[in-house]
Each structure stands twice: as C-alpha cells, then as structure tokens.
LUMFIKOL-446766 format. One record per atom (N, C-alpha, C): residue in three letters; x negated, y negated, z negated. Coordinates in steps of 0.2 Angstrom, whole numbers, plus 5000, padded with zeros to 4 digits. Atoms other than C-alpha are relative to their C-alpha. Layout:
BEGIN
ALAXYZ;...
This chain:
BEGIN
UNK500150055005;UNK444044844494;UNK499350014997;UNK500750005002;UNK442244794488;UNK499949944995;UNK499850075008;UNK442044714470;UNK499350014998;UNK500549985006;UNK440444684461;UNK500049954995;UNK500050015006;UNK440244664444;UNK499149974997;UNK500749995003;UNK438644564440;UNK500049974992;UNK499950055009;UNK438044454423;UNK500250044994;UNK499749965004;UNK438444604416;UNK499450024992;UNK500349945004;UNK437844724400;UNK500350054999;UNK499749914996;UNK438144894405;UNK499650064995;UNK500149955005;UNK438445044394;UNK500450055005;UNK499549994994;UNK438545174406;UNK500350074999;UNK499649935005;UNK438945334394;UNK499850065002;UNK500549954997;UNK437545424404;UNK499650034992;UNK500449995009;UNK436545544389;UNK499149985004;UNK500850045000;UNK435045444385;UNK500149925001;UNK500250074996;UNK435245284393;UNK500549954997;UNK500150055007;UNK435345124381;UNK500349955006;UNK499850044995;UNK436244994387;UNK499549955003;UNK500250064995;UNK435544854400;UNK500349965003;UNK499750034998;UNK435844724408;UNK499950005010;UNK500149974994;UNK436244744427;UNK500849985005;UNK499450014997;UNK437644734440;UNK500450065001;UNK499649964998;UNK438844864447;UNK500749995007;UNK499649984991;UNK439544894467;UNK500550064998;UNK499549944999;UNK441144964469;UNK500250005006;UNK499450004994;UNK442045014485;UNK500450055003;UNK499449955002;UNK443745094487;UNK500250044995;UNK499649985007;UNK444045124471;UNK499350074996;UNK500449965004;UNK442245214468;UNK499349964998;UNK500250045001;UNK440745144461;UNK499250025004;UNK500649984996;UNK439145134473;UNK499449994998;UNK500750035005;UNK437745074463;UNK500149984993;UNK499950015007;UNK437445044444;UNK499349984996;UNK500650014999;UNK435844964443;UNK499749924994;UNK500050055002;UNK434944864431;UNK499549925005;UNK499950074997;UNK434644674437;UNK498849994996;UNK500750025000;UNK432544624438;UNK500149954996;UNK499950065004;UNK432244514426;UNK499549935004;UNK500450074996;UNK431844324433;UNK500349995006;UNK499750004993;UNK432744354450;UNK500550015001;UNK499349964997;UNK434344434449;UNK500050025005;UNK500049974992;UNK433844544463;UNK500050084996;UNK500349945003;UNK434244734460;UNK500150045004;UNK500449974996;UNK433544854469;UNK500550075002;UNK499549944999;UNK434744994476;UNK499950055007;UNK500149964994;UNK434245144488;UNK499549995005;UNK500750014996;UNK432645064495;UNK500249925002;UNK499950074996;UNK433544894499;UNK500049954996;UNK499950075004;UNK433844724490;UNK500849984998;UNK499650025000;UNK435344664482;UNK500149944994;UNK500350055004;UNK435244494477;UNK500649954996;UNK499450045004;UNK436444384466;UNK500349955006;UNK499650034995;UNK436744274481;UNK500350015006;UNK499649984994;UNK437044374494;UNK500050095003;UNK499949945002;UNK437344534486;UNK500550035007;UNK499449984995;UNK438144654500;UNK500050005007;UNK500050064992;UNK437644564515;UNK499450045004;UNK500549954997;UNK436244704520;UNK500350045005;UNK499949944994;UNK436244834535;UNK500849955004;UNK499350014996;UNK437844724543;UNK500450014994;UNK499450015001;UNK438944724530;UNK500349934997;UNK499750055000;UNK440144594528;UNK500149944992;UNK499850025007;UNK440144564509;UNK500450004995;UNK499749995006;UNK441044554493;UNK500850005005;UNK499250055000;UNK443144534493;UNK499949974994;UNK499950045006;UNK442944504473;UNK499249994999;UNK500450005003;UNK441544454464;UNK500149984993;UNK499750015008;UNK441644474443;UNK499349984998;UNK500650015006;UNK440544374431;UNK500250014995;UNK499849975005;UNK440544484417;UNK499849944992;UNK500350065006;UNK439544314408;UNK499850044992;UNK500249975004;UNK438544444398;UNK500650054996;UNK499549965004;UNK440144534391;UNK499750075003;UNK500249954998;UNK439844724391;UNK500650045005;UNK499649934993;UNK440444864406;UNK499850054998;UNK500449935002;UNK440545024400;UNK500950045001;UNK499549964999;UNK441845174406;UNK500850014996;UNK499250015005;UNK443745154399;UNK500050084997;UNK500249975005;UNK444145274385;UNK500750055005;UNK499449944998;UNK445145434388;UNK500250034996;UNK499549975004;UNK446845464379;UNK500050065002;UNK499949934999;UNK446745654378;UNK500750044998;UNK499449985003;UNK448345694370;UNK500749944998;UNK499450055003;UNK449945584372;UNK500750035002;UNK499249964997;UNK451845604374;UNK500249905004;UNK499850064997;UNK452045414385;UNK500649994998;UNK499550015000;UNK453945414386;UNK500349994992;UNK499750015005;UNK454045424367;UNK500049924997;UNK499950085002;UNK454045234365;UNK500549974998;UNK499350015002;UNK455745234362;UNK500050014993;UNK500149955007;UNK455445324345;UNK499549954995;UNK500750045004;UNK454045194340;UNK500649994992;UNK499550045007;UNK454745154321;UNK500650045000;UNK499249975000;UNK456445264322;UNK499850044995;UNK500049965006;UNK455845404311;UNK499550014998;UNK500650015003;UNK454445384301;UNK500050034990;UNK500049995009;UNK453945444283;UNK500450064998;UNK499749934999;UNK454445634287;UNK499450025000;UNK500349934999;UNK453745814285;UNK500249985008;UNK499949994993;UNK453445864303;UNK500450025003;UNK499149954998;UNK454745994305;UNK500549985000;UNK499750044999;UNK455845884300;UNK500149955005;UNK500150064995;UNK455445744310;UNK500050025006;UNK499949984994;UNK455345844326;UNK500650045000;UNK499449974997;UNK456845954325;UNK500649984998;UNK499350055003;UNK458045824315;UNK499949935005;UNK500050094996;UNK457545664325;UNK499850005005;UNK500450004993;UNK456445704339;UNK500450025006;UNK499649974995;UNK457145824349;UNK500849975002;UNK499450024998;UNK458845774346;UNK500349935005;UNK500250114997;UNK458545574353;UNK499950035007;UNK500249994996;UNK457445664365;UNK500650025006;UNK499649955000;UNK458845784372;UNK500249955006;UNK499450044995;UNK460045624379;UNK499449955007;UNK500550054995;UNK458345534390;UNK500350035008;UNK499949994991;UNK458745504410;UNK499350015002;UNK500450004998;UNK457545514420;UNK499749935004;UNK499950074999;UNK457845334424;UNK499449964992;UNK500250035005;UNK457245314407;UNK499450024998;UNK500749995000;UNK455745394406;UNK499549975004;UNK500250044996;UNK455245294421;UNK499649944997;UNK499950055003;UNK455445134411;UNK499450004995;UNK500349975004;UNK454745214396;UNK499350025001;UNK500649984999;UNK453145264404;UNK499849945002;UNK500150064997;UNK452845094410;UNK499849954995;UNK500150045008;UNK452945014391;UNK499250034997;UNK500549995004;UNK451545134386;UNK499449985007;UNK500650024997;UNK450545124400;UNK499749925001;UNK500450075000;UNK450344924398;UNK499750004992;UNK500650015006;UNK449744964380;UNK499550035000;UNK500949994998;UNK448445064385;UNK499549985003;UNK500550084997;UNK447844934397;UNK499649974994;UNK500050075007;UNK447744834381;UNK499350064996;UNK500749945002;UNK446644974374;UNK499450025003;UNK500549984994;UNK445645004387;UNK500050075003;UNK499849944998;UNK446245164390;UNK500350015009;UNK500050004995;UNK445945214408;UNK500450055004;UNK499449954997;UNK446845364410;UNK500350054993;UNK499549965006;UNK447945494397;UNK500150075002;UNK499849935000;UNK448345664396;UNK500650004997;UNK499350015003;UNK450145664395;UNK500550065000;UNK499949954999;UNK451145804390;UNK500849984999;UNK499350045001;UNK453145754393;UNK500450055005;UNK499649984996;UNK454645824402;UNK500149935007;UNK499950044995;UNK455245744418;UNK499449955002;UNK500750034996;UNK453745704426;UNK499949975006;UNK500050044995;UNK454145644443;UNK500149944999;UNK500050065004;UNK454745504433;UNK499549974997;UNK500850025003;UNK453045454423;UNK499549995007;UNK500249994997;UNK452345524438;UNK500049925004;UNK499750064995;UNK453245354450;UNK499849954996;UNK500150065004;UNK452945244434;UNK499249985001;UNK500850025001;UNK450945284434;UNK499649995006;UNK500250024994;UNK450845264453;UNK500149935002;UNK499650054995;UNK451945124455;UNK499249944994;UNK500450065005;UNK450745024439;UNK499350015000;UNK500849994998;UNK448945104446;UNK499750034996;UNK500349965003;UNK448645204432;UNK499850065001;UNK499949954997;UNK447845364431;UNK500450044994;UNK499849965005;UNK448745494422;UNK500050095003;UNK500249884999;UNK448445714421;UNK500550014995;UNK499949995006;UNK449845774416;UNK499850084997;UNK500049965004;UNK450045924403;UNK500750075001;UNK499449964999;UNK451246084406;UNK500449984990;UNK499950015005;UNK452546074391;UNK500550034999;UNK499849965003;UNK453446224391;UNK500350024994;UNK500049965009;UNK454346294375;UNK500750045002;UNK499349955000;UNK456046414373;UNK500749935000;UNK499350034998;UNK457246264376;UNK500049955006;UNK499950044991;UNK456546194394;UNK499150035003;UNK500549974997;UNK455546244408;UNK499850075001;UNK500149954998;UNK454846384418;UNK499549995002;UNK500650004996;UNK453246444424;UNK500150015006;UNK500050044993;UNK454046424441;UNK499649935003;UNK500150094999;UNK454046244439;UNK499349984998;UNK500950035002;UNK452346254430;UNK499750025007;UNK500449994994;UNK451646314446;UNK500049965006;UNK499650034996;UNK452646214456;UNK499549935000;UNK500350085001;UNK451946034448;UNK499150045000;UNK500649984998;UNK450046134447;UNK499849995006;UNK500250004996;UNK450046154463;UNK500049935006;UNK499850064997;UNK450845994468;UNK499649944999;UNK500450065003;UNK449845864458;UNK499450005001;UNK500849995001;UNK448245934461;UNK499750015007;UNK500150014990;UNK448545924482;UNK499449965001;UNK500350064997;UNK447645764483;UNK499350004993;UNK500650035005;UNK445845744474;UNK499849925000;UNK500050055000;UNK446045564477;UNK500849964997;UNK499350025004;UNK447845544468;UNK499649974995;UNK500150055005;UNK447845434453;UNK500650084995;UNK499449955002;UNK449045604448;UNK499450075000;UNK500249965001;UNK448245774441;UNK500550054996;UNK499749965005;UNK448945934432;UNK499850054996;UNK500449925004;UNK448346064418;UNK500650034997;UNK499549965005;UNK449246204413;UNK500150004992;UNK499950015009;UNK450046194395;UNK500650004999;UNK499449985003;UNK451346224383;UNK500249974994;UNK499850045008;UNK452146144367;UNK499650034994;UNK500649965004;UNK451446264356;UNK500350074999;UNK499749925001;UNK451546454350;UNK500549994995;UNK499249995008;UNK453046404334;UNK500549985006;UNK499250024996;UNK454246354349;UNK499850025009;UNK500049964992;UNK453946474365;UNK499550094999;UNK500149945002;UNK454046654363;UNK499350045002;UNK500649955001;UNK452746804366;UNK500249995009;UNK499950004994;UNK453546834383;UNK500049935005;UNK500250054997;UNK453246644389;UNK499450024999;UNK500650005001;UNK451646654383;UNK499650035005;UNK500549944997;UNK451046794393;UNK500049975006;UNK499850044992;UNK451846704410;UNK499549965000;UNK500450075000;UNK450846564406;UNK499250045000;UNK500749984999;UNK449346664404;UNK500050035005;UNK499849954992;UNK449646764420;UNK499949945004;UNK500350074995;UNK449646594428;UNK499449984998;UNK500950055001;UNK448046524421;UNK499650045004;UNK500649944998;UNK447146694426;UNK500250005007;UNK499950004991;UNK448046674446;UNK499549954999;UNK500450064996;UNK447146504447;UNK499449994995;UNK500650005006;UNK445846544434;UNK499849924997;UNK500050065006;UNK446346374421;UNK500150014995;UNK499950015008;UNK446246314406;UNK500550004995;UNK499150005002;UNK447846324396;UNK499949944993;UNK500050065005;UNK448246174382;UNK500749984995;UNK499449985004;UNK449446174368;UNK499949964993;UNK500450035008;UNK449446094351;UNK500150074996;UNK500349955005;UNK448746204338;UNK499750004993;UNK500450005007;UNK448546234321;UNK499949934996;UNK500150075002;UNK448946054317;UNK500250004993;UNK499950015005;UNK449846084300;UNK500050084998;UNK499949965004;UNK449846214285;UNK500550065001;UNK499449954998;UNK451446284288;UNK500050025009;UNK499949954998;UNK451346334305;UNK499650045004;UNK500549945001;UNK449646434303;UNK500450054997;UNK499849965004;UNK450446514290;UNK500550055001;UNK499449954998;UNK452146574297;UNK499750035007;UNK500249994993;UNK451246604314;UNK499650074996;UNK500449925004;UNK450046754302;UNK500650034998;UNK499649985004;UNK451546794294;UNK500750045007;UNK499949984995;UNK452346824312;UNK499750055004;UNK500449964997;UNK450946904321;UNK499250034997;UNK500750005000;UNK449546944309;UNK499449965000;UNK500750034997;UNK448346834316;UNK500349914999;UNK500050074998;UNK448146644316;UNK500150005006;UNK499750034993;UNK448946524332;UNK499350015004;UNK500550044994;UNK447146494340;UNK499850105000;UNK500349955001;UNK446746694336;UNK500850045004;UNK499349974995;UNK448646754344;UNK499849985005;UNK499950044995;UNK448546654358;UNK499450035005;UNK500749984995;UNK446746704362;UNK500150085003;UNK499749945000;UNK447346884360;UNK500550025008;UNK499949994996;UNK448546844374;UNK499850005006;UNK500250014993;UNK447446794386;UNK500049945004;UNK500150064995;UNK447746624388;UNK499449954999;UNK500550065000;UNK446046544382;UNK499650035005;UNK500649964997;UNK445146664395;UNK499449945005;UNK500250044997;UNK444646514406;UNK500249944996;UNK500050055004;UNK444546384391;UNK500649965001;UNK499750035000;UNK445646254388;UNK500249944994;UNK500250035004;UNK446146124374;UNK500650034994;UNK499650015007;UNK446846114355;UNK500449944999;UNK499750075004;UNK447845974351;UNK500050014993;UNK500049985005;UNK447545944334;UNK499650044998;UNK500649965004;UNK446546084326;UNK499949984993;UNK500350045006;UNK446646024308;UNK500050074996;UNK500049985004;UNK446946184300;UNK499650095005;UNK500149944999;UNK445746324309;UNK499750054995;UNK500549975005;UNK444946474297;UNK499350025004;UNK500849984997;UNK443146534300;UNK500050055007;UNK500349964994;UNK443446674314;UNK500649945006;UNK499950044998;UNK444446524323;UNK499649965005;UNK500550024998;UNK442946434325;UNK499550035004;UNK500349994995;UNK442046544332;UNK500350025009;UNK499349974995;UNK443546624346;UNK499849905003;UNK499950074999;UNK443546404349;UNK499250015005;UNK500650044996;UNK441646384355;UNK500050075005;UNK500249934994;UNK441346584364;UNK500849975004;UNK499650034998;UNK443046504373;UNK499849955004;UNK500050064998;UNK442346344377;UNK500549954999;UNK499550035003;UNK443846274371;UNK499849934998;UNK500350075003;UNK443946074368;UNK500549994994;UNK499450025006;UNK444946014351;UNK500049925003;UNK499850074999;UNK445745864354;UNK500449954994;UNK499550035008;UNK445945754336;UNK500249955001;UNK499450054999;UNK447345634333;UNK500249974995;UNK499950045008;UNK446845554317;UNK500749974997;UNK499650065003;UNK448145424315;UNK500650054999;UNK499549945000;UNK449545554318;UNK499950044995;UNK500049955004;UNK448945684309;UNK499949984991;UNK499950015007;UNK448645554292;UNK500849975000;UNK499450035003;UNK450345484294;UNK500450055000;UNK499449945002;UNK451345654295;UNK499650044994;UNK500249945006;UNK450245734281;UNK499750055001;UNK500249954999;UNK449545844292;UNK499350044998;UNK500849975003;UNK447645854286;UNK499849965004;UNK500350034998;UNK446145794291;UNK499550085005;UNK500249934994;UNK445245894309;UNK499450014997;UNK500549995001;UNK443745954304;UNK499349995006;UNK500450034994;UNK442745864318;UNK499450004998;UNK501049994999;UNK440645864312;UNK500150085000;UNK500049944998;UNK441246064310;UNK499850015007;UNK500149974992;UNK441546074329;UNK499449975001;UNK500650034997;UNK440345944333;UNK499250064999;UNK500749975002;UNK438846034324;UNK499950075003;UNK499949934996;UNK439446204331;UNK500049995009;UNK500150004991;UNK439346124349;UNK500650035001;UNK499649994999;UNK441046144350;UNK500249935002;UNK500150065000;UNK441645994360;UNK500649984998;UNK499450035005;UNK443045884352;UNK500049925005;UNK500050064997;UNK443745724362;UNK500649974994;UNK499650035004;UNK445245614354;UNK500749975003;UNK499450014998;UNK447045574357;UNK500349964994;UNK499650045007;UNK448245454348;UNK500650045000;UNK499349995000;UNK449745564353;UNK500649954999;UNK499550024995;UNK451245504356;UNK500449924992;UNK499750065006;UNK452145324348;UNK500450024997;UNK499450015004;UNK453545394339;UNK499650044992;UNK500549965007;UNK452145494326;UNK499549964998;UNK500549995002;UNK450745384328;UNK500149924994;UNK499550014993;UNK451445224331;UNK499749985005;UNK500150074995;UNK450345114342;UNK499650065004;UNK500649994994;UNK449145174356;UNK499450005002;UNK500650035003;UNK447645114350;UNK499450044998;UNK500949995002;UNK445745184353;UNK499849994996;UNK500350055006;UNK444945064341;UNK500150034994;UNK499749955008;UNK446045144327;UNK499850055000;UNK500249934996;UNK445645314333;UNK499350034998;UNK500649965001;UNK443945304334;UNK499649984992;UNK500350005010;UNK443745224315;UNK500150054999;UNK499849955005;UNK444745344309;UNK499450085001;UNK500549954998;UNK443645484316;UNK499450004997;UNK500549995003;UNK442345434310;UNK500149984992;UNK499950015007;UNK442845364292;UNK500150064998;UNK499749945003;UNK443745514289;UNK499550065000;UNK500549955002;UNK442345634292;UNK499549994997;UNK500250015004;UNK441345534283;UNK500150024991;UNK499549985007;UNK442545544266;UNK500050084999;UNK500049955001;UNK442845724270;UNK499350064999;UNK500649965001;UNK441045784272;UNK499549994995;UNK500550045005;UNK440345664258;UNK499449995002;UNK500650034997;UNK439145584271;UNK500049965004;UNK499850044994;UNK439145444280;UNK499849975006;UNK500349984993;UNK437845504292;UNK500550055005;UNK499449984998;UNK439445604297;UNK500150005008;UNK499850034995;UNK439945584316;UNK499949945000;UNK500150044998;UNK438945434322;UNK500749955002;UNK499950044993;UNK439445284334;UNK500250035005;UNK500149984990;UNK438945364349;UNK500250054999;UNK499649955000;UNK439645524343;UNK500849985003;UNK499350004999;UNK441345454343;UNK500049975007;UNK499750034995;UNK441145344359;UNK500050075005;UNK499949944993;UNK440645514369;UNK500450034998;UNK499349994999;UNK442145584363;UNK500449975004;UNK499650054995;UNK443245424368;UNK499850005006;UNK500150004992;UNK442545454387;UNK499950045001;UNK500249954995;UNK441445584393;UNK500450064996;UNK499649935004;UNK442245724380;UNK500750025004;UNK499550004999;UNK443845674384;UNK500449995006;UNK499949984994;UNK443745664402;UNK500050065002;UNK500349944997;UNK442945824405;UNK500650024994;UNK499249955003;UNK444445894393;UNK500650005005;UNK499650024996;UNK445545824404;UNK499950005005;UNK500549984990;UNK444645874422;UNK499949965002;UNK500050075000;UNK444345714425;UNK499049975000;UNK501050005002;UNK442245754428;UNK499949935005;UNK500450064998;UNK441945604440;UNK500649944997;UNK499650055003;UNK442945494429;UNK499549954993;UNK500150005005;UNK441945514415;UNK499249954997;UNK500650055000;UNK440145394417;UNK500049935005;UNK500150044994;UNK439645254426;UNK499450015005;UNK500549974996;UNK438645314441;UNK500249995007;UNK499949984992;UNK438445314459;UNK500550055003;UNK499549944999;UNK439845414466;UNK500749994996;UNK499750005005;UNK440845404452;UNK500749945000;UNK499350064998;UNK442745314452;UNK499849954995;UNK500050065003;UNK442745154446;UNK500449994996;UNK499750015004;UNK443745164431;UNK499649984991;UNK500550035005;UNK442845054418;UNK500449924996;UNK499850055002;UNK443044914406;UNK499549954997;UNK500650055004;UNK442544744400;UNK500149984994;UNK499950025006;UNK442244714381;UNK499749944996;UNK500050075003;UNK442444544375;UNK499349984996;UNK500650015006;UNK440744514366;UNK499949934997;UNK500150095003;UNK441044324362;UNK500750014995;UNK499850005008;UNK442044374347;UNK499749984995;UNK500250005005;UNK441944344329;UNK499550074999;UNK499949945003;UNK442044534325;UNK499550045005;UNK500549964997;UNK440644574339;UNK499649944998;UNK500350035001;UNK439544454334;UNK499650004991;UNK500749994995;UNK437844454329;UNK500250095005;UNK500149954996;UNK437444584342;UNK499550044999;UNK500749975001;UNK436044684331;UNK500450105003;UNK500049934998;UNK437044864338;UNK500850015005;UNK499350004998;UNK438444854351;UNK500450064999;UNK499649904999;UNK439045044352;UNK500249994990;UNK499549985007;UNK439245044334;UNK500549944998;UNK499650045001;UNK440144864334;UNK500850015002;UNK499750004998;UNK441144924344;UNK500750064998;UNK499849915005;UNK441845114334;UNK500349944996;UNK499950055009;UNK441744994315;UNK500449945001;UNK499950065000;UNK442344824321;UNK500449975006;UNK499850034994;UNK442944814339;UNK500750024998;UNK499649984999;UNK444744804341;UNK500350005008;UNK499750014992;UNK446144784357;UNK499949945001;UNK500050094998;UNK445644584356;UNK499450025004;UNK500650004994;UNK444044644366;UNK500050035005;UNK500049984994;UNK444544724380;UNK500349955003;UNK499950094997;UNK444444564392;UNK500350035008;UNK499849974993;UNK444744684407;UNK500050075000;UNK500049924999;UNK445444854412;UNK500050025008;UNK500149954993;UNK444944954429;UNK500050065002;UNK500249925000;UNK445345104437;UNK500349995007;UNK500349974990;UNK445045154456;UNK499849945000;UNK500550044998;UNK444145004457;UNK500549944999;UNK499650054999;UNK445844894455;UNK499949974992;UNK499850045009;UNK446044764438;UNK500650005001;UNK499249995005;UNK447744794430;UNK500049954996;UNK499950025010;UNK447344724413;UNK499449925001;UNK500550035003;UNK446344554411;UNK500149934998;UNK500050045002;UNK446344424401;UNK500550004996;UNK499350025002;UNK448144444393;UNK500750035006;UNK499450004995;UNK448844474410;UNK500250085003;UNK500049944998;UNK449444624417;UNK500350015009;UNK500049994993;UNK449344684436;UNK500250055003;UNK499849925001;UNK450344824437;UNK500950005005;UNK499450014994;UNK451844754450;UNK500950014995;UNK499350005004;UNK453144734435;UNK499849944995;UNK500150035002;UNK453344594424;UNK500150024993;UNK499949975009;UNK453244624403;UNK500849994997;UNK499450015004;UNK454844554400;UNK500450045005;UNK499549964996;UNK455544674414;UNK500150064996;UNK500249915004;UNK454844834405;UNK500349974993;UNK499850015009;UNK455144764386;UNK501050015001;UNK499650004999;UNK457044734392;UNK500550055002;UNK499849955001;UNK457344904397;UNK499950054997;UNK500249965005;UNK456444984385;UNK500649994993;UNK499350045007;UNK457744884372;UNK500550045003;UNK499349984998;UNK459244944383;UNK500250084997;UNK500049945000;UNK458845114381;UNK499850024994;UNK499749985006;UNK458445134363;UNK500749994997;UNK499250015003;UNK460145044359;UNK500450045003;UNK499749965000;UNK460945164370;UNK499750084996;UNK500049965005;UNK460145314361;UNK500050014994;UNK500249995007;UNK459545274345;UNK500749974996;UNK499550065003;UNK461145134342;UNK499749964996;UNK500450065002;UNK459645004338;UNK499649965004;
C-alpha cells in the first residue's frame, strides 16, 4: 500500500524543526519521504530524484500512488501516545466516582473488575480504542488483565497497543510475565508489543518483586508500576520498609535497566535524584490524579532535572474520558498555578511529551517522529476551525485551544482508521456501544 499526503503542513516533532509545508510518502505502513514542497512548483525533491504533485511516485518504474490524501493545508504531525491506560475499564466510565482512592479501587473497582470474561474485555477494548481515534491517539500503554483478549480487539481494529505487565498478590505470575514478554515482542512488525510491569508495590509482596526484578535483569528491561501517586501510599510504604515506593523498589533492583512511574505526584528529594541516575520515565495523569485528590505531579521539577516525563489519561473509570487535548492543558495549566509561572512547561514542552516522550517510554523509538524510515502512525489536525484560527502559533493552538473536533484523521502503519467522523476499524459503533451496554447491565446492574 503507497499513500501520499500532499497540501500539507507538517509538524514533524523532529528537535528543531519548525513546521513547513511539504508532502509525505508512505509505503507498507512506513513513511519513505517527509519532505518540504518548493515553493511555485509543487515539486519536492527526494534522494536526488523529483517528485512532483502530478505524477508524484511514477519515477525509477514505479507504478504510483493507491491513495492520495489532500491534507488542503490542514496540519500532519505524529499521533500522540497514551502512556498509561487500563482500556477495558470503559465499563466503569461514571460508576464510581467522587471517592478516596482506596476506596474506590478496593470497594468498587476490583470488585466490578473480578466478574469480566474475556469475551468482555474484547468488546471493552474496542469502545476505548474508537475514542482514542477520536483523540488522535495512535498507540497506548495498556496495562489490564486478560490480554489476549484486547490483544484480538487491537489487531482485529488496526490499532497499535504495548502492553504493560500487571501483576499484584491477587493474579498473575512471572511465568505468564515471561510468557507474553517473550510472546508479543516476537514480531517487530506487530501492531502488539510488551514491557515488564506491575500494579504497584501496596498490592504485590517483597517476594514478587524480587521475581520481577530477576526477569528485568535476564532480558535486561525496564520495569513499570504506578508509583508514589497519593500521600497515603508513600507513607504506609516508609512506615513498611523505611524507605519510599520509588527508593524500595530501586533498592530491589527493579529500576536497574530503567523503567516508568505512573503517576509520581508525591516523590521526596532523594527520589528524584534515584529517578534521573535510573533513567526512569514519569508518566502524569493529570485528569485522574485532580479527580481522585491525588495531587498535582511535579512535572517542570522532572523536566528541569532532565528527567523525562510523558502523559497518560489512565484508565476511564478514574479519569473519565480519553482525551489528549484535556491532558495536555492540564499539564501545563497546572504547572503553571503550581510553580507561580506561566513560563512553566511550554507548548512544545507538552507536545514532546504527547509523542516523542511518550513513545520512547513506551519502546516505541520508530514510532515517535515523522521521518524516513519511520512507521507511518500520524495525524491530521483540522486547522479550518474557529478555536484554531488566526494561525499566529499552531503548536501552542493546539496544547491551549485544540480539542477532539480537530483531529480530521487518524493513522497508524500507514492505514486511516479514524477520518472525518467515521471510523475504519472493521466493526460498526452501534455494534461496540451495544455490547458495551450489555455488559455493564450485566455487572454493574445499570
């Protein structure tokens, strides 16, 4: 398959390079050129040859396009990457809200969680992955049980998704973590990947831990957990071990080959530095973290520290919706309020989070730019809106003002899914929405 994107303006989330305007060649789902367009001729210049608006393609013998997209000036720039989610919990959207967290995971969560088939997680991942179409979100770090199930759902709807181990003392073994490690990460051309990881250290004993860290250190990887998200469970975690979550954990030897934080809203000072000699990524979850009362992440900290920091919505039953755009205000509003500055994390701070941060957290290196070589997982952002218009600075229109109405198109290995409203994912929305209903009513009884 060979698609080119011309009429474009291309943001291509390379460091330094300012958007222009120019075309982009894809073929088999990677992108072979990314080039800007001459001005006066629409001819642009690729590898020493010609490739001209009308018969773009048609050099050395080859046959030419199957698609051609006119982007009609709208911007192409890398779809964003959900670093931390729980997909399946889409069930849970609205159910239990307006809770301490402890509560609301061990009264409501878990218990709801407990009765899911695997039939239902199927269905369930398919509801979330048409809203992050809608987001522009092009791949996810999903960290859920029954994974061959999301697994079928992300294959059968062309998404990509990595997922996340999620161990704790009531399921799972680091048999099985090895098992899907070694399984999912066969094919380097799958739409399927795996990193080792666990629920967290308040719900999986000393003796998991160590297992898990003993597998990082066989296939020397990064280990991934939420951490350190609320007050109470630094506290009882010191009051346990002495030590803070991110300073036990390192203790045992699972950040030896880095890894990520979910959340991180509550580190102390030798924290942060264990995080950057670590290489460690923190993954913030604004929305989530101000609706449960968890606090706010201290993200220009890590930044300024050259600690790197990507962004997650976590999962719809905490946060509720799925929504990048939300995401990355919050990010930056919030660390503006919090540091009383609102030079504070940029624009462009938060979008390279949203993409290159948050791929490379996710292992996901040729995911993460738009460039030669590189998989064709990108998006087009509607710029014939009210709320993008004038156009005196698009990257920061897009943080302050862009919502899900701008994304006019979503792609990923070179296929469109997502465009215009429609969705291209080999299931109909009234099919997924009608099982999705079936299946709260049978476990929530609503």
């Amino acid at each position: 398959m060979r698609t080119r994107i011309y009429n474009a303006r291309i943001l291509t989330m390379e460091s330094g390079r300012k958007i222009f305007n120019g075309e982009i060649g894809i073929k088999d789902g990677r992108i072979i050129y990314v080039e800007e367009t001459q001005a006066g001729n629409g001819v642009v210049e690729k590898d020493g040859g010609r490739w001209s608006g009308g018969n773009a393609g048609q050099q050395d013998g080859d046959a030419g396009w199957d698609e051609e997209i006119n982007a009609q000036g709208n911007l192409i720039m890398p779809g964003f990457k959900n670093a931390h989610t729980h997909s399946p919990m889409t069930f849970l959207r609205s159910y239990a809200d307006d809770m301490k967290l402890q509560e609301w995971l061990f009264d409501k969560v878990f218990p709801a969680e407990a009765k899911l088939t695997g039939d239902d997680v199927y269905w369930l991942t398919k509801l979330a992955v048409m809203e992050y179409l809608t987001s522009g979100i092009t791949a996810v770090f999903d960290m859920y049980k029954l994974k061959k199930d999301s697994a079928r759902a992300a294959e059968e709807t062309g998404f990509r998704m990595v997922f996340c181990g999620d161990m704790n003392d009531f399921g799972g073994t680091v048999e099985e973590m090895e098992r899907d490690y070694t399984a999912y990460n066969k094919n380097p051309e799958s739409l399927l990947s795996y990193q080792i990881g666990f629920h967290a250290e308040y719900t999986t004993n000393r003796g998991r831990m160590e297992q898990i860290a003993a597998l990082a250190g066989k296939y020397e990887a990064p280990v991934c957990v939420h951490c350190s998200e609320t007050r109470r469970e630094v506290e009882e975690c010191r009051e346990r071990t002495g030590m803070t979550p991110v300073a036990f954990m390192n203790s045992l030897g699972l950040f030896r080959y880095g890894g990520c934080l979910f959340h991180g809203v509550h580190p102390d000072e030798s924290d942060f530095d264990i995080i950057k000699e670590r290489g460690i990524y923190v993954v913030t979850n604004p929305a989530s973290n101000l609706k449960l009362a968890s606090g706010i992440a201290p993200v220009k900290r890590y930044l300024d520290m050259g600690i790197r920091a990507a962004i997650g919505t976590d999962g719809p039953a905490s946060n509720n919706c799925l929504d990048m755009f939300r995401e990355m205000f919050l990010v930056t509003g919030l660390q503006k309020v919090l540091c009383d500055d609102p030079e504070a994390v940029t624009a462009l701070d938060v979008l390279e989070m949203a993409t290159v941060n948050g791929a490379h957290a996710i292992g996901l290196t040729d995911c993460d730019t738009l460039a030669g070589g590189k998989r064709a997982d990108l998006i087009m952002i509607d710029l014939m809106q009210p709320n993008m218009q004038p156009l005196h600075n698009i990257e920061k229109n897009i943080v302050y003002s862009g919502s899900k109405q701008n994304v006019k198109m979503t792609m990923i290995d070179g296929k469109v899914v997502y465009r215009d409203g429609e969705f291209f994912i080999g299931e109909s929305p009234e099919t997924v929405y009608r099982h999705a209903g079936l299946i709260s009513e049978r476990i929530l009884g609503q």
